[in-house]
C-alpha positions as protocol buffer text, in pm:
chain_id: "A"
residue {
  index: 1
  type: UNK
  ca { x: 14051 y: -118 z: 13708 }
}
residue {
  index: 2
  type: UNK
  ca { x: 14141 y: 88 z: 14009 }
}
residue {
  index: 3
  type: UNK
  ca { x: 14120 y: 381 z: 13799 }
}
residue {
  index: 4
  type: UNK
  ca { x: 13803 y: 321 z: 13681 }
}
residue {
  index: 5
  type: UNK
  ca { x: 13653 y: 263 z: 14033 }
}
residue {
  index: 6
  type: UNK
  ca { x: 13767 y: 602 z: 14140 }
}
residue {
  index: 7
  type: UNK
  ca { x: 13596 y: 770 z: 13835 }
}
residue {
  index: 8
  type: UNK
  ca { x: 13288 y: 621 z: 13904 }
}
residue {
  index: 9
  type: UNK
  ca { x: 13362 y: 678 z: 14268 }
}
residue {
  index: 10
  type: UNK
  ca { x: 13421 y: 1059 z: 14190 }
}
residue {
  index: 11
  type: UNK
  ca { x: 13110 y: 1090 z: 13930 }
}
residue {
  index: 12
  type: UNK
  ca { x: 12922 y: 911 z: 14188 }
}
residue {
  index: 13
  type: UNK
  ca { x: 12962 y: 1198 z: 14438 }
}
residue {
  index: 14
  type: UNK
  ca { x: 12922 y: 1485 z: 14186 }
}
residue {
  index: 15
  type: UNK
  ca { x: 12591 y: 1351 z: 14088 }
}
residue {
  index: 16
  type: UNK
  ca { x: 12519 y: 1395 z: 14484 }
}
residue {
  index: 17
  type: UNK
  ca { x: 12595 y: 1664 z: 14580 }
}
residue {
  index: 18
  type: UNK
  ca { x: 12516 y: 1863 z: 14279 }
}
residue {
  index: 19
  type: UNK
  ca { x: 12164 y: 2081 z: 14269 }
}
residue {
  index: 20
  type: UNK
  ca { x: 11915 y: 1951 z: 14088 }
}
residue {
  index: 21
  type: UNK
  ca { x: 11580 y: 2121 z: 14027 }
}
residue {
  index: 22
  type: UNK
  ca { x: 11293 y: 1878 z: 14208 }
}
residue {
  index: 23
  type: UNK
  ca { x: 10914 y: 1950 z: 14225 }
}
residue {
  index: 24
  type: UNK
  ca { x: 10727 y: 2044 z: 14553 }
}
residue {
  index: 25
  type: UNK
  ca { x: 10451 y: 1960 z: 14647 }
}
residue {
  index: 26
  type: UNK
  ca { x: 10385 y: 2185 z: 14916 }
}
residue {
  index: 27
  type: UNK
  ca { x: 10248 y: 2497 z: 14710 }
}
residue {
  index: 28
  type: UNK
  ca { x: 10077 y: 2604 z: 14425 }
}
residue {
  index: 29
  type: UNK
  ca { x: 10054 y: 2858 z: 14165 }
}
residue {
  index: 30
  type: UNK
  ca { x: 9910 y: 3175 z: 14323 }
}
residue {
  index: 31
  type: UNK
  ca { x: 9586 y: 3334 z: 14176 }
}
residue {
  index: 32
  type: UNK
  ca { x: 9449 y: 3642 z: 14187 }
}
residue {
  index: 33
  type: UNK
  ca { x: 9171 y: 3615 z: 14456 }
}
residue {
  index: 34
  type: UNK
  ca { x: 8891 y: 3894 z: 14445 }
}
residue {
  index: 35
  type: UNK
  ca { x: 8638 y: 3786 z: 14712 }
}
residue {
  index: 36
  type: UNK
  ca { x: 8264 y: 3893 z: 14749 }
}
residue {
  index: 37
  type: UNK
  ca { x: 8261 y: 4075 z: 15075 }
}
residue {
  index: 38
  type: UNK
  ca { x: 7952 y: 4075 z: 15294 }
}
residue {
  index: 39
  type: UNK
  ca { x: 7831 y: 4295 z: 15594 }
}
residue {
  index: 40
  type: UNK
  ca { x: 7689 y: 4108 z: 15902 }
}
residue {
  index: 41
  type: UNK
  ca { x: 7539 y: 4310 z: 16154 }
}
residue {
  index: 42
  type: UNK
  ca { x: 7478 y: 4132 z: 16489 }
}
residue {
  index: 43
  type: UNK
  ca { x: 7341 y: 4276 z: 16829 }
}
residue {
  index: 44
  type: UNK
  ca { x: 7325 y: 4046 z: 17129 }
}
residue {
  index: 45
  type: UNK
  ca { x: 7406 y: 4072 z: 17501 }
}
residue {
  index: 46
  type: UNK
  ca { x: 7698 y: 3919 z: 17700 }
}
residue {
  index: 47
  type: UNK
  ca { x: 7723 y: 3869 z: 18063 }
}
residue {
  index: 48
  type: UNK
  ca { x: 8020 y: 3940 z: 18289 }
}
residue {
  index: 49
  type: UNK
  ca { x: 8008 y: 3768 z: 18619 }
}
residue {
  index: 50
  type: UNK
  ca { x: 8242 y: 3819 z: 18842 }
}
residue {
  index: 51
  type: UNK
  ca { x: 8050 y: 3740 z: 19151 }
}
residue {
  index: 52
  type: UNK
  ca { x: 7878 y: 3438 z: 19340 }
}
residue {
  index: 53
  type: UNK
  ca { x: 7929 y: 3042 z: 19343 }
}
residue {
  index: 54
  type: UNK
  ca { x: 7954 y: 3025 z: 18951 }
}
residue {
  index: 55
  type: UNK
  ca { x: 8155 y: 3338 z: 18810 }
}
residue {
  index: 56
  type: UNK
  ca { x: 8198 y: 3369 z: 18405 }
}
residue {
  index: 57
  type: UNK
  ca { x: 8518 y: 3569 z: 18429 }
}
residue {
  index: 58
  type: UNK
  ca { x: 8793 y: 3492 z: 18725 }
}
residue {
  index: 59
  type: UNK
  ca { x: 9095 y: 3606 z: 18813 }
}
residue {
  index: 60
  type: UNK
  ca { x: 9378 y: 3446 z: 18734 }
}
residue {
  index: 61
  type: UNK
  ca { x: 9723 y: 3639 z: 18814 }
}
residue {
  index: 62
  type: UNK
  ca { x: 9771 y: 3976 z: 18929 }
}
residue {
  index: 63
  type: UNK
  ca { x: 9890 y: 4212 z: 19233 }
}
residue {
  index: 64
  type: UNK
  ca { x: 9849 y: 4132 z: 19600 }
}
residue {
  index: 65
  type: UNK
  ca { x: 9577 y: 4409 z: 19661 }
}
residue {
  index: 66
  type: UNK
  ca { x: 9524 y: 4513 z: 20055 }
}
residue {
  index: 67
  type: UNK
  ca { x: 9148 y: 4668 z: 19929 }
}
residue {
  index: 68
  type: UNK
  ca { x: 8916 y: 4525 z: 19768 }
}
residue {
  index: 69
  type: UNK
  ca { x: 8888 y: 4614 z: 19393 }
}
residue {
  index: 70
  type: UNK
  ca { x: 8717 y: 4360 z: 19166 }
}
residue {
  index: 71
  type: UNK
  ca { x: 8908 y: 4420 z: 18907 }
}
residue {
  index: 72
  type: UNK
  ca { x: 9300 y: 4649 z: 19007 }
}
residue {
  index: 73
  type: UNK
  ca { x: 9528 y: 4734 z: 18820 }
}
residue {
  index: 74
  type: UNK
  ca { x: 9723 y: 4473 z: 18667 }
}
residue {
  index: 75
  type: UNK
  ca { x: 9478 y: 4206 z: 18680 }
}
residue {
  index: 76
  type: UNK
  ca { x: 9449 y: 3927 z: 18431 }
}
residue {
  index: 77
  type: UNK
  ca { x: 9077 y: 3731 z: 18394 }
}
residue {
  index: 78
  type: UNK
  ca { x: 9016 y: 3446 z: 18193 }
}
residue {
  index: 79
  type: UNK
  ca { x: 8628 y: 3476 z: 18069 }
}
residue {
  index: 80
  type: UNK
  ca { x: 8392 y: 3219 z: 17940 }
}
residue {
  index: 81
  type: UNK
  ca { x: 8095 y: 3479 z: 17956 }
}
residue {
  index: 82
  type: UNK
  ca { x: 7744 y: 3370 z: 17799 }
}
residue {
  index: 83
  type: UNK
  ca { x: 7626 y: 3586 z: 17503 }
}
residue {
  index: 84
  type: UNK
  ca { x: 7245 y: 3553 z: 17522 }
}
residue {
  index: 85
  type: UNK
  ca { x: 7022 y: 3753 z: 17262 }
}
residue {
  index: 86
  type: UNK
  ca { x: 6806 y: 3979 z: 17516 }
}
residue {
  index: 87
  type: UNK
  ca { x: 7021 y: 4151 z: 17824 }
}
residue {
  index: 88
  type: UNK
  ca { x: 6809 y: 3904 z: 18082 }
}
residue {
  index: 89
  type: UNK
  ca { x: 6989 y: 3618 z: 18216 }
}
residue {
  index: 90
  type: UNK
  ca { x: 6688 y: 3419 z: 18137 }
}
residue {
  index: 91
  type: UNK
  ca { x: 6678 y: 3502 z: 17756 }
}
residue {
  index: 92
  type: UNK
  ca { x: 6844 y: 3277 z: 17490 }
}
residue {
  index: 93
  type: UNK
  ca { x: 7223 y: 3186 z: 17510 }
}
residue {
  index: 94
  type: UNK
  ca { x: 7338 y: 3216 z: 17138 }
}
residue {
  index: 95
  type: UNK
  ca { x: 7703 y: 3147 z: 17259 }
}
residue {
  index: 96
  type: UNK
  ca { x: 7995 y: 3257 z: 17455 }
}
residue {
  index: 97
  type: UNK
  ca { x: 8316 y: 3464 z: 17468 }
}
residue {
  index: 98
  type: UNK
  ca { x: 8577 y: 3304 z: 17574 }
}
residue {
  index: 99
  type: UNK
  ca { x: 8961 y: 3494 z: 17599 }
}
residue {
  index: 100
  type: UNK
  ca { x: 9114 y: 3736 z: 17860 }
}
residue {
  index: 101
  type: UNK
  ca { x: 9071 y: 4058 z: 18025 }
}
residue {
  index: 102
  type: UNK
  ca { x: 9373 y: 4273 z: 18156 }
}
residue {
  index: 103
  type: UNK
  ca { x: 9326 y: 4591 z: 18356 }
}
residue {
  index: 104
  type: UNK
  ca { x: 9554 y: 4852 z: 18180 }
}
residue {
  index: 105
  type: UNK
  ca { x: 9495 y: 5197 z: 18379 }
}
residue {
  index: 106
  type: UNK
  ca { x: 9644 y: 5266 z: 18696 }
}
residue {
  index: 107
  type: UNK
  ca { x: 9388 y: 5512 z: 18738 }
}
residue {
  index: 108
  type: UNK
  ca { x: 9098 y: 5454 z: 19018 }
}
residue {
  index: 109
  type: UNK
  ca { x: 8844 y: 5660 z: 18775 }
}
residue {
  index: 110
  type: UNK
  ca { x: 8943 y: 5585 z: 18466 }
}
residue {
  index: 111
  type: UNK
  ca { x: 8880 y: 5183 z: 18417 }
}
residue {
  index: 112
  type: UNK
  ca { x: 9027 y: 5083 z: 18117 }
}
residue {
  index: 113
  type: UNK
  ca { x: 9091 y: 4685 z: 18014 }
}
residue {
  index: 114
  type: UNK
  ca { x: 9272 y: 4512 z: 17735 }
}
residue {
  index: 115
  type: UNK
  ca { x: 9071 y: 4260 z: 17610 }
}
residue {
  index: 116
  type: UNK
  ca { x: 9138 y: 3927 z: 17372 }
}
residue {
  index: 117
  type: UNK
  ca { x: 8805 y: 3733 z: 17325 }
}
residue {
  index: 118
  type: UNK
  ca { x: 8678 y: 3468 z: 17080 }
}
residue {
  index: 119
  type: UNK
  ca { x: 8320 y: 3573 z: 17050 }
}
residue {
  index: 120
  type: UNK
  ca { x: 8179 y: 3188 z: 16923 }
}
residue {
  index: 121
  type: UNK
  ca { x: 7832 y: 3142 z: 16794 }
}
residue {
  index: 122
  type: UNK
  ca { x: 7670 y: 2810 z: 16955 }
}
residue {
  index: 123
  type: UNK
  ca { x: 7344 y: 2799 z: 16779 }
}
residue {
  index: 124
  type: UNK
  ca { x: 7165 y: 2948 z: 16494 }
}
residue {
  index: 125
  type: UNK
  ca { x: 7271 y: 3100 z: 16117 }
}
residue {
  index: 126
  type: UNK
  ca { x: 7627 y: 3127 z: 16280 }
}
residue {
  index: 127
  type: UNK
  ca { x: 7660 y: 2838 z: 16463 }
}
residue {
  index: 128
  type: UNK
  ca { x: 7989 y: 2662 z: 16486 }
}
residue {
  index: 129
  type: UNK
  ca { x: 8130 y: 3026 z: 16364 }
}
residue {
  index: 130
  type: UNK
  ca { x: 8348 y: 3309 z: 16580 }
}
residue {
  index: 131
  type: UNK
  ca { x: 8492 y: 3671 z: 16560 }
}
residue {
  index: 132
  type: UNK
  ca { x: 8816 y: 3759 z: 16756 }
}
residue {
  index: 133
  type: UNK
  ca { x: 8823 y: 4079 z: 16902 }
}
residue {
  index: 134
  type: UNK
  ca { x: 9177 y: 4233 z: 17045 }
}
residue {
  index: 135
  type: UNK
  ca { x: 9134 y: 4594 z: 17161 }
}
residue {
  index: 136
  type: UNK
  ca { x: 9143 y: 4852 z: 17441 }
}
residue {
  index: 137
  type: UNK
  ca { x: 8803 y: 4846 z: 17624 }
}
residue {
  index: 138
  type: UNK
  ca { x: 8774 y: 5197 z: 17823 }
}
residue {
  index: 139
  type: UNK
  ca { x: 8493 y: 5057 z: 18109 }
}
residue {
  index: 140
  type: UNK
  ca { x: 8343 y: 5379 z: 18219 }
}
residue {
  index: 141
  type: UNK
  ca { x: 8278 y: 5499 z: 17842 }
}
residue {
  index: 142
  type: UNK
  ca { x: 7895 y: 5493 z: 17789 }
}
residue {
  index: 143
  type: UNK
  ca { x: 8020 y: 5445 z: 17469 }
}
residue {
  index: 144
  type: UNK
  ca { x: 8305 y: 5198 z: 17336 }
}
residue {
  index: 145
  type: UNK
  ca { x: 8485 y: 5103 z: 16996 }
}
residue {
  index: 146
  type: UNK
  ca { x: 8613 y: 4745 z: 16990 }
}
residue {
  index: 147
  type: UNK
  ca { x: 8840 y: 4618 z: 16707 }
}
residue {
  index: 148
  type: UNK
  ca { x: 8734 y: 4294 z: 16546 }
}
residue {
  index: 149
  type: UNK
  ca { x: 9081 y: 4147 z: 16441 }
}
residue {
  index: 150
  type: UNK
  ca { x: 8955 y: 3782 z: 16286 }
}
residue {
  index: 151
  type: UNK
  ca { x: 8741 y: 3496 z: 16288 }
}
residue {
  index: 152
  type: UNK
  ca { x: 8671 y: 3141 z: 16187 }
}
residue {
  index: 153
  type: UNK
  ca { x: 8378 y: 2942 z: 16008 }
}
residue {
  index: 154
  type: UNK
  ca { x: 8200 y: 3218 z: 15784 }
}
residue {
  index: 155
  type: UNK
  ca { x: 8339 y: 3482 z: 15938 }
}
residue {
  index: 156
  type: UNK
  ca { x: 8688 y: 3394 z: 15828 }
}
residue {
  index: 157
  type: UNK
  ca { x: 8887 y: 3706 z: 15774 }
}
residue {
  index: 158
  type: UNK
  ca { x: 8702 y: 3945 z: 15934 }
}
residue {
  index: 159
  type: UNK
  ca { x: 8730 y: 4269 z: 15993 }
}
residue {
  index: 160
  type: UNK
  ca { x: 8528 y: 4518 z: 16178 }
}
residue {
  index: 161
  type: UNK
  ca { x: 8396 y: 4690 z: 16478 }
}
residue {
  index: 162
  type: UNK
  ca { x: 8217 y: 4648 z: 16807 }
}
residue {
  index: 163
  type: UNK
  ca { x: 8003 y: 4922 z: 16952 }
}
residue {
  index: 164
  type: UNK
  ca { x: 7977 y: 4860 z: 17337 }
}
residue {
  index: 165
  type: UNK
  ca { x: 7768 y: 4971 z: 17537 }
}
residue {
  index: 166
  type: UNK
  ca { x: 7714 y: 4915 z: 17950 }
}
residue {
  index: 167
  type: UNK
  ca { x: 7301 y: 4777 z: 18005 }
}
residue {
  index: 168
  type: UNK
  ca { x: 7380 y: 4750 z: 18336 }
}
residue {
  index: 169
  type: UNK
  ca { x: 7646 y: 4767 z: 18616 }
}
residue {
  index: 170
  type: UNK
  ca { x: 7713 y: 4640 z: 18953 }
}
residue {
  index: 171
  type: UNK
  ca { x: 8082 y: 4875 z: 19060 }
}
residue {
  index: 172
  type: UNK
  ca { x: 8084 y: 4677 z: 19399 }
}
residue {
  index: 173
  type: UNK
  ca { x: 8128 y: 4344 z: 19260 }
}
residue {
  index: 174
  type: UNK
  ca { x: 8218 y: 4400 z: 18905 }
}
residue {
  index: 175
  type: UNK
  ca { x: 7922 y: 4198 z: 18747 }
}
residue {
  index: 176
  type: UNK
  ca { x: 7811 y: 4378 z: 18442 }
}
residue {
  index: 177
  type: UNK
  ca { x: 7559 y: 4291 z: 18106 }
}
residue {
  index: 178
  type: UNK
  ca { x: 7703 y: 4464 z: 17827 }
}
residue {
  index: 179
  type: UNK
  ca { x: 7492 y: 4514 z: 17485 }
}
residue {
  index: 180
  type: UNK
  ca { x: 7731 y: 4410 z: 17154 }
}
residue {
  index: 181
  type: UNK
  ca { x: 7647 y: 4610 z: 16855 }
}
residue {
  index: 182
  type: UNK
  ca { x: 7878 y: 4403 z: 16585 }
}
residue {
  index: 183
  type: UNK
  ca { x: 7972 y: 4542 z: 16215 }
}
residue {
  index: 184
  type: UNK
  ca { x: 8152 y: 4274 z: 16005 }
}
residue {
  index: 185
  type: UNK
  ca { x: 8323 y: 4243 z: 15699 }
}
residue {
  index: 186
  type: UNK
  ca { x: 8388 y: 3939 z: 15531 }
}
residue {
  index: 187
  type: UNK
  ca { x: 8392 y: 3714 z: 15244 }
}
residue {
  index: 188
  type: UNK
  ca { x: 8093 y: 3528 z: 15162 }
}
């Protein structure tokens, strides 16, 4: 009888600790996936305020600076700046951008930022829908190349391009409207 106890005892543990092939339920069988790719083309305006009671982008760590510079080297802004689609402040807000802006050149001429934005659609065809962007942003360009990086709601996996260009300026107090010209790829 003892015997027996320590055989079943034994078996007992084999059957354990021994592999056994199970089912998951956590994947499935991949399949190929061809998607129908669409180009969007978008063109609006977005509005950098640094200035005043109710700034869109402040600053939020950086160097102690002993001159004023609204934007030194160094500097890291969190933005929530209005997109609207004309470059007045009074024209339509479509939605926002909302991410960070780092100032990457220690050069006094040569402004050049880092910037990480969700660019999120708040009314309209695209509404409820974004586009990352995640690129160098050379300020003083007339001219500048952004790299769209992602996105969410129909433009999930996108990939593209931002033409930037300055509408207008303000170098004392940083404020600037800058006109998006948008390129994107993505499925349909």
């Amino acid at each position: 009888m003892e015997m027996m106890k320590r055989v079943l005892i034994f078996s007992y543990i084999l059957v354990a600790i021994s592999p056994l092939p199970a089912k998951s339920a956590y994947f499935s069988e991949s399949k190929a996936y061809v998607p129908v790719l669409v180009n969007t083309r978008l063109r609006f305006f977005l509005h950098d305020t640094l200035s005043g009671t109710n700034p869109s982008a402040v600053r939020i760590a950086g160097p102690n600076a002993t001159e004023y510079n609204p934007i030194p080297f160094g500097a890291l802004l969190a933005i929530d700046d209005p997109l609207t689609e004309g470059p007045e402040t009074t024209s339509g807000v479509i939605g926002n951008a909302q991410g960070l802006y780092l100032s990457s050149s220690q050069s006094g001429q040569d402004v050049s930022l880092v910037l990480y934005a969700d660019f999120g659609f708040t009314s309209g065809r695209f509404k409820g829908s974004s586009f990352s962007v995640f690129s160098r942003n050379p300020v003083m360009e007339s001219r500048r190349e952004l790299a769209v990086v992602g996105g969410r709601g129909l433009f999930r996996m996108a990939t593209g391009t931002a033409d930037v260009t300055s509408y207008s300026m303000d170098v004392a107090t940083g404020d600037a409207v800058l006109e998006y010209n948008v390129h994107i790829v993505h499925p349909l």
